[in-house]
MOPAC internal coordinates of N, CA, C and O (Angstrom, degrees):
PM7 1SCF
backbone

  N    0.0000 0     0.00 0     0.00 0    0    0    0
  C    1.4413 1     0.00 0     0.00 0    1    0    0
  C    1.5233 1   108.12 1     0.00 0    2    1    0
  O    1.2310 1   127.38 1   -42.39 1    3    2    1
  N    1.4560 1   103.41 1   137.61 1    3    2    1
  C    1.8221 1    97.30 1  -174.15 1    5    3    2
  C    1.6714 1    95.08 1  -110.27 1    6    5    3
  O    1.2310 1   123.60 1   -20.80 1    7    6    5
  N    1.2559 1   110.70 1   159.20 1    7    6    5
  C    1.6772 1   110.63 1   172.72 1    9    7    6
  C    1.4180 1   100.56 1  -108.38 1   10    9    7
  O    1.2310 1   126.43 1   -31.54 1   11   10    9
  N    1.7888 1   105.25 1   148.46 1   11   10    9
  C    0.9747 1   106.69 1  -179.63 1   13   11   10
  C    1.1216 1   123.51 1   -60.32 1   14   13   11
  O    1.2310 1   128.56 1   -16.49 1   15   14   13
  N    1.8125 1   101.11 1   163.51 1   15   14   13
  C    1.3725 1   119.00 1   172.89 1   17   15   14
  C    1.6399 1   135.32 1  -173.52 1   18   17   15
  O    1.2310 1   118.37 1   -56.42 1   19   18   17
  N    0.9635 1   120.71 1   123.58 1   19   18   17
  C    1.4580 1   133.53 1   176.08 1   21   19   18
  C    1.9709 1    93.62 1    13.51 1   22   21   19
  O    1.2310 1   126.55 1    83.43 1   23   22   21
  N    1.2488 1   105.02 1   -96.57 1   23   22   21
  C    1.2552 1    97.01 1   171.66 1   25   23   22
  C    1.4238 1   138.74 1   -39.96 1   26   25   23
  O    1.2310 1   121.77 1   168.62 1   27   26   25
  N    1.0652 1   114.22 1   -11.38 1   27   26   25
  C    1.6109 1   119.37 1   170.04 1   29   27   26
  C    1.5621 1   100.91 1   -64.89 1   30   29   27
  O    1.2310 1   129.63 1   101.12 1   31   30   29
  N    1.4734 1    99.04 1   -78.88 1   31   30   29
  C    1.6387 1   133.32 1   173.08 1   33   31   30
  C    2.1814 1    92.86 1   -26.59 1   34   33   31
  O    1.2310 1   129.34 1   118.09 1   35   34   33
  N    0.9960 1    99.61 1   -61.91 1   35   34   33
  C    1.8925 1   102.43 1  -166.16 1   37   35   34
  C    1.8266 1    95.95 1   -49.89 1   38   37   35
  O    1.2310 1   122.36 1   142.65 1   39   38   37
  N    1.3292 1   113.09 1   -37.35 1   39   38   37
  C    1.8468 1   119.04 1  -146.95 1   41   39   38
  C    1.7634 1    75.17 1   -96.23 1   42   41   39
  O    1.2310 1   113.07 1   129.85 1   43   42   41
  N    1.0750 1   130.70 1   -50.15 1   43   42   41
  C    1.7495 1   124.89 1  -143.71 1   45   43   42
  C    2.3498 1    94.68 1   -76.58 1   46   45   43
  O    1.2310 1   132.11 1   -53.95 1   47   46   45
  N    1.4028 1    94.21 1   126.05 1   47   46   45
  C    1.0732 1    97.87 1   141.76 1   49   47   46
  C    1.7894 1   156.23 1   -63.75 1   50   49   47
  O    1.2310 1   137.65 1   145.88 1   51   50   49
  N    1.4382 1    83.41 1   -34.12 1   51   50   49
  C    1.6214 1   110.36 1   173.52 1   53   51   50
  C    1.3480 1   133.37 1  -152.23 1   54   53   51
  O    1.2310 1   106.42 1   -60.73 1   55   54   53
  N    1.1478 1   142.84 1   119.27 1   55   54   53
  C    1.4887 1   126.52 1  -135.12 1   57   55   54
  C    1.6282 1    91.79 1  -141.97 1   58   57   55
  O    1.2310 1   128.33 1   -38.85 1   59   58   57
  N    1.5196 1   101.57 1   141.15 1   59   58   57
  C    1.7606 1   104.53 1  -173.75 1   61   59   58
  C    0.8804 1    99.61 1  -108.36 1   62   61   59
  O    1.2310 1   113.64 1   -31.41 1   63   62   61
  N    1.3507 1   129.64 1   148.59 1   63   62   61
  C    1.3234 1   138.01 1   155.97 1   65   63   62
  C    1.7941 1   117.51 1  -112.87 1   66   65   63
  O    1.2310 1   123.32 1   -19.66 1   67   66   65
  N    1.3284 1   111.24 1   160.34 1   67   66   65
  C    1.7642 1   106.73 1   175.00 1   69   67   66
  C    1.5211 1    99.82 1   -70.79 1   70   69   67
  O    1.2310 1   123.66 1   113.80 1   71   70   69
  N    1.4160 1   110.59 1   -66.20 1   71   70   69
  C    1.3720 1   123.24 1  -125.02 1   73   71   70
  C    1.2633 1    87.87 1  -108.49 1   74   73   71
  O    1.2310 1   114.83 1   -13.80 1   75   74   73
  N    1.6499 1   127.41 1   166.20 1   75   74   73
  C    1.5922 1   116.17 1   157.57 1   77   75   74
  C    1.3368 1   109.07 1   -90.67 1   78   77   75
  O    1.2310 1   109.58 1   173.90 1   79   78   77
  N    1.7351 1   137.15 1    -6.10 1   79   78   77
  C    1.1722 1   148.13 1   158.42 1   81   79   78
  C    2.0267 1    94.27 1   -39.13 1   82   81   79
  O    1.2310 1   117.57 1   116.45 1   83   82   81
  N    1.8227 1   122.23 1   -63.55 1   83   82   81
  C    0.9377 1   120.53 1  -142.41 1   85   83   82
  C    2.0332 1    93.90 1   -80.73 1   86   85   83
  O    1.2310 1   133.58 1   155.17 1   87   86   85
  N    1.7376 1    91.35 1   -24.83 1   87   86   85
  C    1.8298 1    65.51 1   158.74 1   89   87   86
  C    1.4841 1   144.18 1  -105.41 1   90   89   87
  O    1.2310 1   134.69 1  -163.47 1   91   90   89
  N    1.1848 1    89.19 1    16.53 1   91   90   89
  C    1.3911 1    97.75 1   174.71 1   93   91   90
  C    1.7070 1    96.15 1   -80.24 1   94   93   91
  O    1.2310 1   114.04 1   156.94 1   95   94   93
  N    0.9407 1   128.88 1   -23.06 1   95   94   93
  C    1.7923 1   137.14 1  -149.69 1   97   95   94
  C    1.6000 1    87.10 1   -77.48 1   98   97   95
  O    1.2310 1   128.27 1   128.94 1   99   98   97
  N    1.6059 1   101.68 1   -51.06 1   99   98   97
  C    1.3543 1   113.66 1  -156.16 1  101   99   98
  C    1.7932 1   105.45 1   -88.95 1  102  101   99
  O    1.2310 1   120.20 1   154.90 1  103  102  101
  N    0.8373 1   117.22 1   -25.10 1  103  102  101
  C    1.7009 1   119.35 1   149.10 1  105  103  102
  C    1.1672 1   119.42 1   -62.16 1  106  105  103
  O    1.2310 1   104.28 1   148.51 1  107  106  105
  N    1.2741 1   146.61 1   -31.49 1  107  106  105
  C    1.1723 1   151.69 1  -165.15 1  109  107  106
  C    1.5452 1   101.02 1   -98.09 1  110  109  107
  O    1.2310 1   115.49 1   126.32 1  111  110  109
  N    1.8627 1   126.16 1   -53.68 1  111  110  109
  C    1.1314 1   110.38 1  -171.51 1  113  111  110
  C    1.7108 1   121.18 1  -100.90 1  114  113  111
  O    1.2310 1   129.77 1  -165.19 1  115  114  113
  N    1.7037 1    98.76 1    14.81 1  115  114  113
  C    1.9027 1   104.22 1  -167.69 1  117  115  114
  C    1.6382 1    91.62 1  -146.32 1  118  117  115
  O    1.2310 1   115.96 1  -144.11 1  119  118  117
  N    1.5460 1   125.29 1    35.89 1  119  118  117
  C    1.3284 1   122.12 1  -154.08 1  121  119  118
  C    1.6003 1    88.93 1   -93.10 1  122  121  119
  O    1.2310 1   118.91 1  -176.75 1  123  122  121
  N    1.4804 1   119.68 1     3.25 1  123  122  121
  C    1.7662 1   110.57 1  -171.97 1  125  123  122
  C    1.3908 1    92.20 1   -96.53 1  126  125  123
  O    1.2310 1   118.96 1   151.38 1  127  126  125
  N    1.4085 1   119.58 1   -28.62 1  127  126  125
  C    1.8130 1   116.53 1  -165.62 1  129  127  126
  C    1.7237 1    98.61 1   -96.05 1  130  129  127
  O    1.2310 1   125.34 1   157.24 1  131  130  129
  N    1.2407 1   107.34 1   -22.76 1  131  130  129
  C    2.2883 1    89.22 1   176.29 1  133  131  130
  C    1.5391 1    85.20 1   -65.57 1  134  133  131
  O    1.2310 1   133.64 1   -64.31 1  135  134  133
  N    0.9676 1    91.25 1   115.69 1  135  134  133
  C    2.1899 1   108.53 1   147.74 1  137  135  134
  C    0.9523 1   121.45 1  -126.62 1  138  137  135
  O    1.2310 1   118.21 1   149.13 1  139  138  137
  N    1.6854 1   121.01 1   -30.87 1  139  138  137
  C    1.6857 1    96.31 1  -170.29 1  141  139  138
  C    1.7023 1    79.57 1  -146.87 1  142  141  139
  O    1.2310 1   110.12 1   177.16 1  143  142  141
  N    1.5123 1   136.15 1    -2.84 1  143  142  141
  C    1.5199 1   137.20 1   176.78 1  145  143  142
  C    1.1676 1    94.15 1   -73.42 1  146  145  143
  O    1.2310 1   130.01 1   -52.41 1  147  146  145
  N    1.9603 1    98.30 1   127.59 1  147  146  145
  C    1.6411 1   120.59 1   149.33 1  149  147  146
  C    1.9304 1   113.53 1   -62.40 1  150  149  147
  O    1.2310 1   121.52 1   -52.44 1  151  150  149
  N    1.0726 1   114.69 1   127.56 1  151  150  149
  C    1.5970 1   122.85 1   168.46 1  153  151  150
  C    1.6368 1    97.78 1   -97.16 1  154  153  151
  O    1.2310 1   125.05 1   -61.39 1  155  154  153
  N    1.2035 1   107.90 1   118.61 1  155  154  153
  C    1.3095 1    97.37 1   165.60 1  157  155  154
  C    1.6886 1   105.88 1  -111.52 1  158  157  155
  O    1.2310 1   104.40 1   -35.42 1  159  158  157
  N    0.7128 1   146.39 1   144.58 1  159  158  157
  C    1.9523 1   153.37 1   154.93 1  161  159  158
  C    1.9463 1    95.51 1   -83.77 1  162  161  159
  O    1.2310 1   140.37 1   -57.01 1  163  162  161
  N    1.9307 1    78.08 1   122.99 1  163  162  161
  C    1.5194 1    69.61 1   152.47 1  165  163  162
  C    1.5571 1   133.95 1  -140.16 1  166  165  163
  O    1.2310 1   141.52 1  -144.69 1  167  166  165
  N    1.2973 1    75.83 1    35.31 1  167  166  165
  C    1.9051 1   100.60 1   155.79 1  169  167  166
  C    1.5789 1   102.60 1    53.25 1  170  169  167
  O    1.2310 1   129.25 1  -136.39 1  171  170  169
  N    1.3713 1    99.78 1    43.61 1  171  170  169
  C    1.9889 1   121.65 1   142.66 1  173  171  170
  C    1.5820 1   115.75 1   -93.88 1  174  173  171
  O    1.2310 1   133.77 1   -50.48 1  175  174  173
  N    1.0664 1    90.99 1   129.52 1  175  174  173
  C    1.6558 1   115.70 1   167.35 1  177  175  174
  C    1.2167 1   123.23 1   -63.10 1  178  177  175
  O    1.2310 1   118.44 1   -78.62 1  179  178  177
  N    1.5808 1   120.58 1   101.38 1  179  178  177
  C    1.3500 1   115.84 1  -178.53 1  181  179  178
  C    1.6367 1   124.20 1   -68.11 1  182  181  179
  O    1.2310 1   125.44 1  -116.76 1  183  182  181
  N    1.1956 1   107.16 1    63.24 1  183  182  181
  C    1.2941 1   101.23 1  -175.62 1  185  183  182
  C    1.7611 1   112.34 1  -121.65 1  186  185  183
  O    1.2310 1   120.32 1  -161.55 1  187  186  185
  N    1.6030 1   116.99 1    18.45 1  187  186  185
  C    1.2290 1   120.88 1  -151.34 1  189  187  186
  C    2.0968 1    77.83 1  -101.42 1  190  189  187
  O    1.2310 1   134.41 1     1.76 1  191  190  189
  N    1.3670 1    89.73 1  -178.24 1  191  190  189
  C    1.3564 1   106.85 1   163.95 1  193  191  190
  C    1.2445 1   115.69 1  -113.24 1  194  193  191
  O    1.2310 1   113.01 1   -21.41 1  195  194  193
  N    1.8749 1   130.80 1   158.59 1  195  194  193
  C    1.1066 1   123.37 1   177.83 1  197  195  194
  C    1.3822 1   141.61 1   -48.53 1  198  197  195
  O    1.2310 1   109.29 1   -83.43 1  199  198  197
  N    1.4568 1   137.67 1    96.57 1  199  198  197
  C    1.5187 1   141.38 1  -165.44 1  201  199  198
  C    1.6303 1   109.21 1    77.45 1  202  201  199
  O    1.2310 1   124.23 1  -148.18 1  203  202  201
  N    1.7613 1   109.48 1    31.82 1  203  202  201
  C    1.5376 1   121.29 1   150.15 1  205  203  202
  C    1.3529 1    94.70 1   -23.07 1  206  205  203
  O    1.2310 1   104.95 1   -22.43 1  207  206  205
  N    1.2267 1   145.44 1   157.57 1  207  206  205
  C    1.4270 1   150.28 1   101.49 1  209  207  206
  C    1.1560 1   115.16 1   -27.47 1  210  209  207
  O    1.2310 1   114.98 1   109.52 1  211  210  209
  N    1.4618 1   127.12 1   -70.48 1  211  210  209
  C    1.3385 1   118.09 1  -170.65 1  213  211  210
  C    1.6410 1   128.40 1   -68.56 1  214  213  211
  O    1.2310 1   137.08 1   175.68 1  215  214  213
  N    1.6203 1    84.53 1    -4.32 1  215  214  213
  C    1.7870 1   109.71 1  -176.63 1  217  215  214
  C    1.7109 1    95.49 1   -51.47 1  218  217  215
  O    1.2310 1   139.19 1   113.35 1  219  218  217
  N    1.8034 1    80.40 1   -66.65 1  219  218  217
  C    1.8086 1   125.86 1  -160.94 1  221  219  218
  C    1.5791 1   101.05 1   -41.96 1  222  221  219
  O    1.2310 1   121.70 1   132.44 1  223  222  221
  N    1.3133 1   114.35 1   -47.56 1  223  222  221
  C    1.4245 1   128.47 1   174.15 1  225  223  222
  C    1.5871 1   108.25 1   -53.31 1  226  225  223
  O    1.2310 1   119.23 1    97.99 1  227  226  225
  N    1.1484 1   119.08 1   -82.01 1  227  226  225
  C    1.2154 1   132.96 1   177.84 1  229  227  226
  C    1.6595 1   114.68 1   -26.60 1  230  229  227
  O    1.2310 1   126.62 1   124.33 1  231  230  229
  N    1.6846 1   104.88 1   -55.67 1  231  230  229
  C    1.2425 1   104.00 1   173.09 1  233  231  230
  C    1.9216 1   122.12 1   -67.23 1  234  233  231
  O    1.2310 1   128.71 1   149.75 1  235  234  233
  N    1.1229 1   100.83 1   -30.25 1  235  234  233
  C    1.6358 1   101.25 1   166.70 1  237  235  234
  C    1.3179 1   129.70 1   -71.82 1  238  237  235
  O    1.2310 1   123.23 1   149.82 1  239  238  237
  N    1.4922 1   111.42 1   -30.18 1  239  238  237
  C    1.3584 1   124.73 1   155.54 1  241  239  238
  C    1.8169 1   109.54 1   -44.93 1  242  241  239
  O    1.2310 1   134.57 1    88.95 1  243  242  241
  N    1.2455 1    89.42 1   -91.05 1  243  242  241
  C    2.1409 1   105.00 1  -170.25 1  245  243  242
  C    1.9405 1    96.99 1   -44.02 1  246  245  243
  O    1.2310 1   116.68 1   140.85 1  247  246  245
  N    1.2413 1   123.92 1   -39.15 1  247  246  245
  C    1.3609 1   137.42 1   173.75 1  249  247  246
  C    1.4815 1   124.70 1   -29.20 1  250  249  247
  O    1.2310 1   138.95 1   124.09 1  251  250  249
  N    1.3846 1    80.86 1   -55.91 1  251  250  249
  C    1.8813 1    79.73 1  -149.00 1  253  251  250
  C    1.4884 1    89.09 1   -85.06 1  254  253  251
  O    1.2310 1   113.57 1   114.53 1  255  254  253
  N    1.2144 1   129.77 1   -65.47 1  255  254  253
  C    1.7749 1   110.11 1  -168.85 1  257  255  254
  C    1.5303 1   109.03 1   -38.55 1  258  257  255
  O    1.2310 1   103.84 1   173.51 1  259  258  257
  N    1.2833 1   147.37 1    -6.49 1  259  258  257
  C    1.1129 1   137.42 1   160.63 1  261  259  258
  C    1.2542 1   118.20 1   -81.69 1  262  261  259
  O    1.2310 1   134.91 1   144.79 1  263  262  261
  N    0.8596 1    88.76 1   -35.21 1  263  262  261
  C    2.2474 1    97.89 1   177.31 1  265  263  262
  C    2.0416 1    96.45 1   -49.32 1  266  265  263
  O    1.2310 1   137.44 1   100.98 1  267  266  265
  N    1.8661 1    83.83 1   -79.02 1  267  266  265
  C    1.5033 1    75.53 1  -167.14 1  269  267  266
  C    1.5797 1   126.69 1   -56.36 1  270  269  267
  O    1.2310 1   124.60 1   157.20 1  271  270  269
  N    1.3213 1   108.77 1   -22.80 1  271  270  269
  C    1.5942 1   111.18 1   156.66 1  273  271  270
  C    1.4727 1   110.77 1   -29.86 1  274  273  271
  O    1.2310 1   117.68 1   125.42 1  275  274  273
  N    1.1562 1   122.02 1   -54.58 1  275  274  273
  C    1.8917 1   128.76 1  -134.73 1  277  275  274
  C    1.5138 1    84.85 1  -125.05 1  278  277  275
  O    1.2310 1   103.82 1  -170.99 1  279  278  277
  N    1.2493 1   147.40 1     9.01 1  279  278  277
  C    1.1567 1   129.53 1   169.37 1  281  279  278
  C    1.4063 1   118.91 1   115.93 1  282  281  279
  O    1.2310 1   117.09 1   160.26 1  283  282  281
  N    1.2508 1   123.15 1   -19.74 1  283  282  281
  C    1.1762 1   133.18 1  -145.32 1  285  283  282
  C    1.5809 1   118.61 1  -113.12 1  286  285  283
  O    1.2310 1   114.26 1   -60.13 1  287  286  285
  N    1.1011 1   128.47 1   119.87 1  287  286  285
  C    1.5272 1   111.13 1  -170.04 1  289  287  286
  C    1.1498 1   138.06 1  -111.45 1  290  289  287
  O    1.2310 1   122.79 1   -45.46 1  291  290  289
  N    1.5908 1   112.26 1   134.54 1  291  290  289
  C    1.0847 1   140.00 1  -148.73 1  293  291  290
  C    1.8882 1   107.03 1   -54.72 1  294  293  291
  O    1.2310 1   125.06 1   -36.21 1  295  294  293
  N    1.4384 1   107.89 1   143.79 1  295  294  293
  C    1.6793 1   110.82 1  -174.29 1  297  295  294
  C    1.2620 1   114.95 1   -57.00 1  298  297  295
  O    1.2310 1   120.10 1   180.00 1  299  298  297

């Protein structure tokens, strides 16, 4: 797992977040580097633990229609 950073944010086209708490976090502390990245929230509850299953699910669910949206293909 990498933590964010300026350079992530500069390279990423589109960046997910769970919560809208985590984008407000990320507007507030990387609001000079969003320039042209979509944030999408997709309104998961951070309350799972790391590589939950049902997390993992959830995220492949809300996931993949964005992938293939943006180029990217789905698991």
């Amino acid at each position: 797992m990498n933590p964010l950073s300026s350079d992530l944010l500069k390279w990423a086209d589109v960046v997910f977040v769970m919560e809208k708490s985590h984008r407000n976090k990320l507007t507030k502390k990387f609001k000079t580097f969003l320039t042209s990245q979509r944030v999408i929230c997709l309104d998961i509850p951070d309350l799972f633990e790391y590589m939950d299953p049902v997390l993992v699910q959830l995220l492949e669910e809300k996931v993949s229609p964005f992938l293939a949206r943006y180029g990217g293909e789905p698991s």
